[in-house]
N, C-alpha and C positions, 0 to 999 in steps of 0.2 A: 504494500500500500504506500504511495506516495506522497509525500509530506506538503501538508499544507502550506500555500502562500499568502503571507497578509499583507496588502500594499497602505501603506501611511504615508499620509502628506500634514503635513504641520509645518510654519514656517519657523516653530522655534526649534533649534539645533536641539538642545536639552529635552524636548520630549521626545524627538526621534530615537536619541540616543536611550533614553529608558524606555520607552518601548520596545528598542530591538533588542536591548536585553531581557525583558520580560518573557515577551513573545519568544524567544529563541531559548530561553530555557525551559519553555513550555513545550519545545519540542515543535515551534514552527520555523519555515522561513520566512524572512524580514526583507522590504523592499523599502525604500523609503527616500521620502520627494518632500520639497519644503514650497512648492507651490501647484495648484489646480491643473495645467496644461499636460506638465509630464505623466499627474494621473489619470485625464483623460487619455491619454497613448497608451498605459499600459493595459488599461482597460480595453478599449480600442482594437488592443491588440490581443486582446483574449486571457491577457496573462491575472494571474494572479487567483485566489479562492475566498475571498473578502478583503472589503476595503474597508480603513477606517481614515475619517477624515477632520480637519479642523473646520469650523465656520469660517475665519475669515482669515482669510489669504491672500497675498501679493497681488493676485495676477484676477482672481475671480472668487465669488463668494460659494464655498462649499455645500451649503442649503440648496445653492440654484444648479450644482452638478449634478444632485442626486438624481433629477426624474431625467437624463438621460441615460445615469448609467444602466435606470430600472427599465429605461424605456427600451436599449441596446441588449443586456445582459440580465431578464427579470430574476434570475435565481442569484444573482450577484447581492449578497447582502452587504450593507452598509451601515456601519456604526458613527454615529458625529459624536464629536467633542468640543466642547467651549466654553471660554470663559465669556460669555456674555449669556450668564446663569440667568434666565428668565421664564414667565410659563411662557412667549411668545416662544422662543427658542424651541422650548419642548416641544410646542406644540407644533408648529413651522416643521421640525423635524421629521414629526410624526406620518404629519400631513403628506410630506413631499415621498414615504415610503422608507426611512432610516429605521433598523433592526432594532436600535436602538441609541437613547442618548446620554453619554456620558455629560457631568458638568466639572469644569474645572476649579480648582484641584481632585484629581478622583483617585482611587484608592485601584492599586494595583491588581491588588491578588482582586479584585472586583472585574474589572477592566478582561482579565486573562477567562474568567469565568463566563464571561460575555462572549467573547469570543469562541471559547470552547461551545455554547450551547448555539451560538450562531451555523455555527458549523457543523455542527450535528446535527440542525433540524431540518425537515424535510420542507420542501419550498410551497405543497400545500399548505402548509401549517402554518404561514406567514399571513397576517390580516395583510387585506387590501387597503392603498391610501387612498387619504380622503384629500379632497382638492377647495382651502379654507384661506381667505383672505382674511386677516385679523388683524384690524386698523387699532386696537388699545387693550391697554393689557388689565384685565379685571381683578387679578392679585399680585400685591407688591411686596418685591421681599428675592435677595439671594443667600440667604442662610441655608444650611445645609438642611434642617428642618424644610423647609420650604420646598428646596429641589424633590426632594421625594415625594409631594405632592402632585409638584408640576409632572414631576414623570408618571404617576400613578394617574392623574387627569388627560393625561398623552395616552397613553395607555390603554384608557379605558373610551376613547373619542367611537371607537367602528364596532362598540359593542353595547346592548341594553343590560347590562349588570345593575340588579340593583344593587346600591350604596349607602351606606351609613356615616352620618361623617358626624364627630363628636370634639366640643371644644369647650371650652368658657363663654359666657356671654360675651359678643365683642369683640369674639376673634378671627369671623367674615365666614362663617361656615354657609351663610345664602351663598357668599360671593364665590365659593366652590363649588357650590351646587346649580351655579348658572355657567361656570367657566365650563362644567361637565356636561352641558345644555349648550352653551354656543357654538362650545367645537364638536361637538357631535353629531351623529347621523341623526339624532332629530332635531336641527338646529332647525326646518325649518318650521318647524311645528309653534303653539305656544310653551312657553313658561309658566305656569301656573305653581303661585307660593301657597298654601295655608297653615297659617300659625293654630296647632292644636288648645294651647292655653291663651289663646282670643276668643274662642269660639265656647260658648255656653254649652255644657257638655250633653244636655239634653237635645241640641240643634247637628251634631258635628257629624252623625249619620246621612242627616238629610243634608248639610255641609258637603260630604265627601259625594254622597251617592243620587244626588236630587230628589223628590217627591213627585208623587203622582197628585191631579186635583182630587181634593177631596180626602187622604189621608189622615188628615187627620185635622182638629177644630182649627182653622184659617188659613188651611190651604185652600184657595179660593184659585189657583192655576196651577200648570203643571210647572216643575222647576229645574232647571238641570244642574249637576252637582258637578263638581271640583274635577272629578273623572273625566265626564265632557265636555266638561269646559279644556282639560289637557287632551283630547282626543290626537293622535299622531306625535304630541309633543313630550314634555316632561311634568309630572307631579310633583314639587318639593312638598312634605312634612314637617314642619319646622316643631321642634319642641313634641316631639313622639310620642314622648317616657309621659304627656300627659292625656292621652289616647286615651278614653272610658274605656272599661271590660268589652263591653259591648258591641263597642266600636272595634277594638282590637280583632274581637271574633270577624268580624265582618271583612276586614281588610286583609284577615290570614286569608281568608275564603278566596280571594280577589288572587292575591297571590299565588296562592294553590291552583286554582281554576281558569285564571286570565277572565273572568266572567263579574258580573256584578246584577244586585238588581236593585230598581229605587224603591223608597222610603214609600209603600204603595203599591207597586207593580210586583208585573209577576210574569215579564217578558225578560233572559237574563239577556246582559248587554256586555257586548265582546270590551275588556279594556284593552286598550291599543295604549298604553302611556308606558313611560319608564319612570319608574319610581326612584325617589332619592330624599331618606329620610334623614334628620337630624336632630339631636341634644345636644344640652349641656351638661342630665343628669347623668349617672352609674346606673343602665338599666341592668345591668345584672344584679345591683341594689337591690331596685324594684323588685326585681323576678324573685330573690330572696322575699320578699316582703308583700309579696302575690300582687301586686301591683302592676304587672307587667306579664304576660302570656313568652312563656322560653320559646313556644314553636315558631311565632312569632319573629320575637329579634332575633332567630339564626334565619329566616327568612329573609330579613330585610338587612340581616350583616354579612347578605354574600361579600362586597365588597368594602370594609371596613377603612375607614379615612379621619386620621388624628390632626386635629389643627390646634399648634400649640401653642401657650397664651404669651400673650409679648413679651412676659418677664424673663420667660425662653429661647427669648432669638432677639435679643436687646440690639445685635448687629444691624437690622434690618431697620431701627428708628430712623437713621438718618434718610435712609433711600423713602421711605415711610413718610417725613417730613416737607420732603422737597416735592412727590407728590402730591399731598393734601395743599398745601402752599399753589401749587401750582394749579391744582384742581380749585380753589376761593378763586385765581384770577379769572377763570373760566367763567364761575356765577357772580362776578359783579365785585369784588371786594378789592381791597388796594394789592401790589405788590410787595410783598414783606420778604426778609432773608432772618433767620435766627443765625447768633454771635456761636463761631465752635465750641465756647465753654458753654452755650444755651443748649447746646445739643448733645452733649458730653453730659450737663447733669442729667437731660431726659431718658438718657441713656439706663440712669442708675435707679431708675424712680421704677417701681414693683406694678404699676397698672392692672387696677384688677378692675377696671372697664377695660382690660386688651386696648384693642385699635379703633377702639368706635369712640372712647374715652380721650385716645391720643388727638385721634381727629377734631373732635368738638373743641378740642383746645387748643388746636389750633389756629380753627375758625376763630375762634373766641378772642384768642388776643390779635389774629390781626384785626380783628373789626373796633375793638375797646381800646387798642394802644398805636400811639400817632407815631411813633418813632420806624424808621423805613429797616435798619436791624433792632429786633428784638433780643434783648441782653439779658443773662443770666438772671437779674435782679428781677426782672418779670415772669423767667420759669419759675422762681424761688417764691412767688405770692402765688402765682397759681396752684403752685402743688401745694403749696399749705394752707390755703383755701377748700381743696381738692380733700387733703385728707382729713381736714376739720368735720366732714361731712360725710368721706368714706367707713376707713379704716384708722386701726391706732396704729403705732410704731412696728406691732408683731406681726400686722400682714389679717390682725381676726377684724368682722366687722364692729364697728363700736358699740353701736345699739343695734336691741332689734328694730326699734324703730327708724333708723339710719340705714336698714338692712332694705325695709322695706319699702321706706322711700325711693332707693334706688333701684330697684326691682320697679315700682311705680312709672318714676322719668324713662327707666327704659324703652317701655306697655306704653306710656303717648306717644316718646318716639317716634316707635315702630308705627305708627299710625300716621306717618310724617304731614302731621298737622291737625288731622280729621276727629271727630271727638270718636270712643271707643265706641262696640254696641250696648246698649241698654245694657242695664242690669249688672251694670259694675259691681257697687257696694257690693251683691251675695254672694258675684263669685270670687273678688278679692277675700271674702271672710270661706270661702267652702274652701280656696284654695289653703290657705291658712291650716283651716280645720283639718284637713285630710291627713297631711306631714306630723301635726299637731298628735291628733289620735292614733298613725297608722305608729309612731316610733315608740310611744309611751305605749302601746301593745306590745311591739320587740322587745321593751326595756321587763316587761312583766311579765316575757315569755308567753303572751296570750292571754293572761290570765285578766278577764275583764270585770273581774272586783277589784283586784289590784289596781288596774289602769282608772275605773271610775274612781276609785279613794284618792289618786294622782292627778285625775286632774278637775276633779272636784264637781267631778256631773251623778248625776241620780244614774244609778245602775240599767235601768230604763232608758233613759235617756242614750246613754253610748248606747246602747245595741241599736236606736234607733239612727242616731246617726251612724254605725257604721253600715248601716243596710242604704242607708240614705247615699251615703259619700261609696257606696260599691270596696270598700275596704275588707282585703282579703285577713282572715284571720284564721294561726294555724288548728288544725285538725286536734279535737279535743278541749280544745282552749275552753271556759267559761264566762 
């Protein structure tokens, strides 16, 4: 058997050189070119059994050689590499039919791994590119955290997987579950967002699945639901883990079956969407705490996606800053620059509003402060402003009532300006109530004389609320 050739073009001397040592102690042989022409020759000319290439090069930009070499030699796989770490990159790469894409600096024994499986797999087994012009980049960030995203969102562009993606509040988990929707094969479909903990948990059936007239006391038309409203496109879930029991059954089915039927009817209706759910909480928590259906989240954690909270990729503020900055001149606001010590202390600051938090403050002080750079001495009242309201020094919230407020500014928010639906006050206090009652049962093993002596309700009473609030309670309990 005849030993593999890998043709590399890079114009920096130093990656060639660690490459052909990689690769050749891997037991390949190594060809290697520091600009775009001489790979298209060797290609051209039949040689070589993979290519691995840079983006940007001397003579021509390596992105834009791919769909020749795919077009000339389609079993020819192609690997990119680059430092211009972005999801555009990723995605660009994807798009144009690349095996895969490393980001620079990349980790070798990875690199040689890639290779190996590139070359072992059969040229059926290759998804087909997708052909995606992408004028703006909808997540910002080259932290190595990040990259893995970006590649995971590449990745999954020519396939319906369902997704789960989990983070902190405020850490843009919508904004990957639309990146996963615009470069996708249903981009041309709708987006269709529904926040589970908006939605009155008695309505979020006929929400997801519509009703028929008549259904029930004022349905007075037929209505169509969340499902058909994403017909050929994508469903986002936002906030899952607050899904009713009932609801939960219904959406397994859906998934199980690709079928549904409305709130009323009794015709089932094909779902055509791709689903892509999201938290903030631990639903395996929940599923401890019956809160949450286990058949369920392994259904909808085919494809599992961590977006980690800014205190974890603190690299990524600066790029982060100059964005948002940039984004205010676009809606109307003055041109501002932050002083590198400004950005240096934001760097340090713990955000546990993630990036939604970053943002607003920085809208914030360009709008409130006249100065054209922004200096240290104004991040330094902002955050201590910030955390007078948030958190204390250890990172815990300060009160509950500080907890809750910000949970609150959230919930309007996200409503970006519009007032919420009816019936606030109950469901802020049932939401309350649920976490309330369902942990003071864990803490007493069940036992619900214990939990009513704790939290001070007539014995009566808790059974009825937990029948009320769908609170699972274990087997045996009293």
């Amino acid at each position: 058997m005849s030993t593999a050739t890998v043709l590399v073009a890079d114009d920096d001397h130093g990656i060639r050189t660690v490459l052909t040592q990689a690769l050749g102690r891997a037991g390949y042989d190594v060809r290697t070119t520091g600009n775009a022409a001489t790979l298209w020759r060797w290609v051209s000319d039949g040689e070589g059994d993979l290519v691995i290439t840079d983006v940007i090069m001397p003579d021509e930009n390596g992105l834009d050689l791919i769909p020749r070499i795919k077009k000339l030699r389609p079993d020819l796989r192609v690997i990119v590499m680059s430092a211009q770490n972005t999801l555009l990159t990723a995605i660009k790469a994807a798009e144009r039919g690349a095996f895969e894409y490393l980001p620079k600096p990349f980790d070798l024994g990875e690199l040689v791994a890639v290779v190996n499986r590139a070359l072992a797999m059969k040229p059926s087994e290759e998804a087909p590119a997708n052909d995606i012009t992408a004028e703006r980049l909808p997540i910002v960030g080259r932290s190595a955290a990040m990259q893995d995203i970006y590649r995971t969102v590449a990745r999954l562009m020519n396939t319906d997987l369902t997704v789960m993606i989990t983070g902190e509040s405020g850490t843009g988990k919508e904004l990957v579950a639309r990146a996963l929707h615009d470069f996708g094969r249903r981009r041309g479909g709708p987006f269709v967002a529904v926040n589970m903990a908006a939605i009155p948990r008695e309505l979020i059936e006929s929400e997801l699945f519509g009703h028929e007239k008549g259904s029930f006391t004022g349905a007075m038309n037929r209505v169509s639901g969340r499902f058909e409203q994403a017909e050929g496109g994508t469903l986002f879930l936002d906030e899952i883990g607050d899904m009713p029991p009932e609801a939960q059954t219904r959406l397994l089915r859906v998934l199980q079956d690709g079928k549904y039927t409305s709130v009323g009817g009794r015709t089932p209706i094909k779902a055509n969407v791709r689903i892509v759910a999201a938290t903030h909480r631990d639903l395996t928590q929940l599923i401890k705490l019956g809160m949450f259906r286990e058949d369920l989240y392994y259904r909808l954690n085919v494809v599992p996606i961590r977006i980690p909270p800014l205190r974890q990729r603190s690299e990524d503020i600066p790029e982060l800053i100059s964005h948002f900055l940039t984004q205010g001149v676009s809606e109307g606001l003055p041109s501002k620059a932050l002083e590198p010590a400004a950005i240096d202390r934001l760097k340090t600051h713990r955000w546990p509003g993630n990036v939604r938090e970053l943002e607003n403050m920085m809208k914030r002080m360009v709008a409130l402060y006249n100065e054209p750079v922004i200096g240290v001495d104004v991040v330094e009242m902002e955050l201590a402003g910030a955390a007078s309201q948030q958190v204390t020094d250890g990172g815990e919230p300060a009160t509950l009532s500080g907890t809750i407020e910000r949970h609150l500014r959230e919930y309007f928010d996200g409503h970006n300006g519009a007032l919420p639906p009816r019936g606030l006050y109950d469901r802020v206090l049932r939401e309350l109530e649920r976490p309330l009652i369902s942990l003071t049962l864990v803490a007493t093993r069940g036992n619900q004389v214990k939990a009513a002596e704790v939290l001070g309700l007539n014995r009566n009473t808790l059974r009825k609320k937990i029948r009320e609030l769908d609170i699972g309670v274990m087997r045996g309990s009293k």
